[in-house]
C-alpha positions as CSV (number, residue, x, y, z in Angstrom):
1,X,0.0,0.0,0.0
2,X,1.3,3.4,-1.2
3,X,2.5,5.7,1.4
4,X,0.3,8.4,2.6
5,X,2.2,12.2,2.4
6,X,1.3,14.5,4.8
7,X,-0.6,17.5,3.5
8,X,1.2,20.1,1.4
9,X,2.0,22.8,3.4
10,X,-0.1,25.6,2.6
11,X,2.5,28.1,1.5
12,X,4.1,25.4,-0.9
13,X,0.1,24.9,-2.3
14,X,0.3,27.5,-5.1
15,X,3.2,25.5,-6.5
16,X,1.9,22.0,-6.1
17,X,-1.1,23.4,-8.5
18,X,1.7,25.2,-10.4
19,X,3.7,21.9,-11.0
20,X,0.0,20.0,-11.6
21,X,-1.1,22.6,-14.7
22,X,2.5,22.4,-16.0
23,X,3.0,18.1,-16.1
24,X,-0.3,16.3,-14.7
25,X,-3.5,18.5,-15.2
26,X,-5.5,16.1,-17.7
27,X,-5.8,12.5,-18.5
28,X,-6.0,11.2,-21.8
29,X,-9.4,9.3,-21.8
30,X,-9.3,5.4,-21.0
31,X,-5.9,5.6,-20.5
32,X,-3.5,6.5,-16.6
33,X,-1.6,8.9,-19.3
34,X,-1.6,12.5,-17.3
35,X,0.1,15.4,-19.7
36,X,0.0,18.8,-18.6
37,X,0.2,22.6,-20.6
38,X,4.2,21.9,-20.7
39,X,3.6,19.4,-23.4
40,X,1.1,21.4,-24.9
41,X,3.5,23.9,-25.5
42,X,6.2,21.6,-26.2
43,X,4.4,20.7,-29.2
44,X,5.4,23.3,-31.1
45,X,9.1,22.9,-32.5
46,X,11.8,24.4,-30.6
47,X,9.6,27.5,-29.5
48,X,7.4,25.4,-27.2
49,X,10.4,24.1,-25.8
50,X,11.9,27.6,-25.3
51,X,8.7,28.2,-23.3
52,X,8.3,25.0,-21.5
53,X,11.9,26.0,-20.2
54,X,11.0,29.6,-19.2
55,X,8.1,28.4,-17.2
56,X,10.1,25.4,-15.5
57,X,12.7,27.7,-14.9
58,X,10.6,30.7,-13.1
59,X,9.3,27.8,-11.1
60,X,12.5,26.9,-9.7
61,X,13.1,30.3,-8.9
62,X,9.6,30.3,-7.0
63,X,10.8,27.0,-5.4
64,X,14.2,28.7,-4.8
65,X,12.2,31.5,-3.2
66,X,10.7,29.5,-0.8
67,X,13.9,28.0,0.7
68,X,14.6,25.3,-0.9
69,X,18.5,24.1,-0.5
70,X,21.5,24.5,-2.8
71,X,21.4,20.6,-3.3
72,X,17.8,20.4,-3.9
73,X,18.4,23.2,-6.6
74,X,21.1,22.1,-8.2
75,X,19.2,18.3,-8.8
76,X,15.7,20.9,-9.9
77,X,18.1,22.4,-12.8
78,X,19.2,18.9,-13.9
79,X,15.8,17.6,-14.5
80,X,14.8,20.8,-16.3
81,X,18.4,20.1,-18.2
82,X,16.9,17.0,-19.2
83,X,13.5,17.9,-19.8
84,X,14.7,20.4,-22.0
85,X,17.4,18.8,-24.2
86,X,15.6,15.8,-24.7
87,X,12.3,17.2,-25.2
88,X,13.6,19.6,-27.8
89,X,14.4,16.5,-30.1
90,X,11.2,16.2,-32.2
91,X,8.5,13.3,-31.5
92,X,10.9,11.5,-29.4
93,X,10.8,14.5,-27.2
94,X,7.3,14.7,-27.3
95,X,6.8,11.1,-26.1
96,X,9.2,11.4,-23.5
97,X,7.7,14.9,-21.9
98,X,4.4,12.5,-21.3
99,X,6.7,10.5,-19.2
100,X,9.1,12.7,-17.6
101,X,7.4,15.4,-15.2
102,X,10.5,17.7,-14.5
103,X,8.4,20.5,-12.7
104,X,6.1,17.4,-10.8
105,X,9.6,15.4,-9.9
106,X,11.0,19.5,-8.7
107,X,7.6,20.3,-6.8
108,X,8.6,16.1,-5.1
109,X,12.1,17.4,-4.3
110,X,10.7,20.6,-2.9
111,X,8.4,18.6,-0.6
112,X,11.1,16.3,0.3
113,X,13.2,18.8,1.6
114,X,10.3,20.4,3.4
115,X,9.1,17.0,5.0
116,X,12.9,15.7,6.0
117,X,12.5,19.8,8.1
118,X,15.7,21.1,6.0
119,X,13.7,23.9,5.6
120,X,15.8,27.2,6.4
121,X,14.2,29.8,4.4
122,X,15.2,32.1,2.0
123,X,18.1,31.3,-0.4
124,X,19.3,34.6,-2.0
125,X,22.5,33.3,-2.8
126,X,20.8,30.3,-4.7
127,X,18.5,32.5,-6.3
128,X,20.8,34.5,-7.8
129,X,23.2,31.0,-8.7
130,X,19.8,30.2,-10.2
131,X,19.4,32.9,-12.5
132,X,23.0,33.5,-14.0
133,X,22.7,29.0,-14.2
134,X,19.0,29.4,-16.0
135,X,20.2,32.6,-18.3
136,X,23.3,30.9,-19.4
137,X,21.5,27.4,-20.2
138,X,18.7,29.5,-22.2
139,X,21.9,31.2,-24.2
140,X,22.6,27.3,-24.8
141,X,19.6,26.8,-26.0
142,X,19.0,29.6,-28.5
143,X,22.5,28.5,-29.8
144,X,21.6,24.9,-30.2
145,X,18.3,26.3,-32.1
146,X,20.2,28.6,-34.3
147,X,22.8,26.0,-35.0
148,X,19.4,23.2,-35.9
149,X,18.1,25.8,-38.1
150,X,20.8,27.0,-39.6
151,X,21.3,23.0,-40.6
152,X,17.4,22.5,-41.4
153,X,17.6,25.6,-43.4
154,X,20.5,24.5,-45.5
155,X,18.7,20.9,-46.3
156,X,16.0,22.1,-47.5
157,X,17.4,25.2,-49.8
């Protein structure tokens, strides 16, 4: 029998529901399959992705916000890292986004740490790690889409 959490603590709420529109919102019908807007949005090429990465990432600053650790950031980032490079590769991407869950697997580290009492409150420093960390793997990106393009554009013409 599953374990039962404990309740979510109120001020983590608005990010549980954050992390549920994002990766588990809606079912496809007569199936368990749960997709959420991030792979909506990841359906359109690269630009979806761009997105899907800007929203994951302002929610890691949210989470960041409300003290989660260096650790626990650092291991948010990765899955987003993942979420992002892999989902970016077209249908295969796609497919994998229904199974992955980066901002549901982040909001489960973020609970973790609240539940183990780690909890120490704000994380300026981290925040700011965060967002020279997020900026710097966004410039990655847009390079890795200009580069694809570049490529796609010289195949086709």
């Amino acid at each position: 029998m599953p374990t039962q959490l404990p309740p979510v603590p109120s001020k983590l709420k608005s990010l549980d529901v954050i992390a549920d529109l994002l990766d588990s919102k809606f079912r496809i019908p007569g199936t368990d399959i749960r997709f959420g807007a991030d792979f909506l949005i990841g359906l359109v090429p690269y630009a979806g992705d761009l997105m899907s990465f800007g929203l994951s990432g302002g929610l890691v600053v949210m989470m960041a916000k409300n003290g989660a650790s260096g650790m626990v950031i650092i291991k948010m980032l990765w899955n987003i890292l993942i979420d992002t490079v892999i989902g970016s590769i077209p249908i295969i991407g796609d497919l994998f986004d229904l199974h992955y869950k980066a901002n549901r697997r982040n909001f489960d580290l973020l609970r973790e740490h609240y539940d183990e009492g780690k909890h120490t409150g704000s994380a300026l420093p981290v925040i700011i790690l965060v967002v020279v960390l997020l900026l710097a793997m966004f410039v990655l990106l847009l390079w890795l889409v200009w580069k694809v393009a570049s490529w796609s554009w010289g195949v086709i013409f």
